[in-house]
C-alpha positions, 0 to 999 in steps of 0.5 A, a space after each residue: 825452335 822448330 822440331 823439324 828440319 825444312 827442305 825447300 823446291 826451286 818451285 816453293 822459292 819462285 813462287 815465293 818471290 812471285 807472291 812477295 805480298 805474303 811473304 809474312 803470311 807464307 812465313 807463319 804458316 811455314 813455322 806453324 808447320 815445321 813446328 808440328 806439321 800435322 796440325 791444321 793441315 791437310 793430307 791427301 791419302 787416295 788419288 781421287 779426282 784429278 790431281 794425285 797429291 797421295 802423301 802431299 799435305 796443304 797448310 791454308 795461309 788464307 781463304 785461296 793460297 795453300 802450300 803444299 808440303 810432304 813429311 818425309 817420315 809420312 811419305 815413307 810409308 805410302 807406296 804410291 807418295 809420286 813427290 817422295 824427295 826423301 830418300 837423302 833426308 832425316 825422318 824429321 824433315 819437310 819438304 815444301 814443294 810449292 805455294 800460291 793461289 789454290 788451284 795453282 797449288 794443287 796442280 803442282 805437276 
């Protein structure tokens, strides 16, 4: 049972659909995550570089696909978190914005 309630964008289910093949690799790592989402992930807190990801966090489902996923009561505290959905949603709550390949996941704009 997991300890946090998922949330899904229409770009995570396309790209789901697209990447059929890891289906069962994407499903893992998305219970890995909503079973304690800040383990083995990692969070983007400054907007260095190119992308601003501030407040996202990434899960490795292998050597080149991420998912890209915000916390709810994480993206609370951070003023300048641009994907904040969390407005409507409980404290405990994932929102999964997308997966695929890495550098089509880490430009999610």
């Amino acid at each position: 049972m997991s300890q946090y309630d998922d949330v899904y964008e229409s770009r995570f289910i396309r790209n789901l659909k697209r990447y059929g093949s890891l289906r069962k690799n994407i499903k893992r790592c998305v219970d890995k995550v909503l079973d304690d989402p800040y383990h083995n992930t990692e969070f983007f807190g400054d907007a260095s570089g190119k992308l601003n990801l501030v407040g996202c966090r990434s899960c490795r489902i292998d050597r080149n696909f991420r998912i890209i996923f915000v916390i709810c009561e994480e993206c609370r505290k951070i003023p300048k978190c641009e994907y904040c959905f969390c407005e409507d949603l409980e404290d405990r709550t994932v929102v999964f914005l997308t997966v695929g390949p890495h550098d089509k996941a880490y430009s999610i704009k």
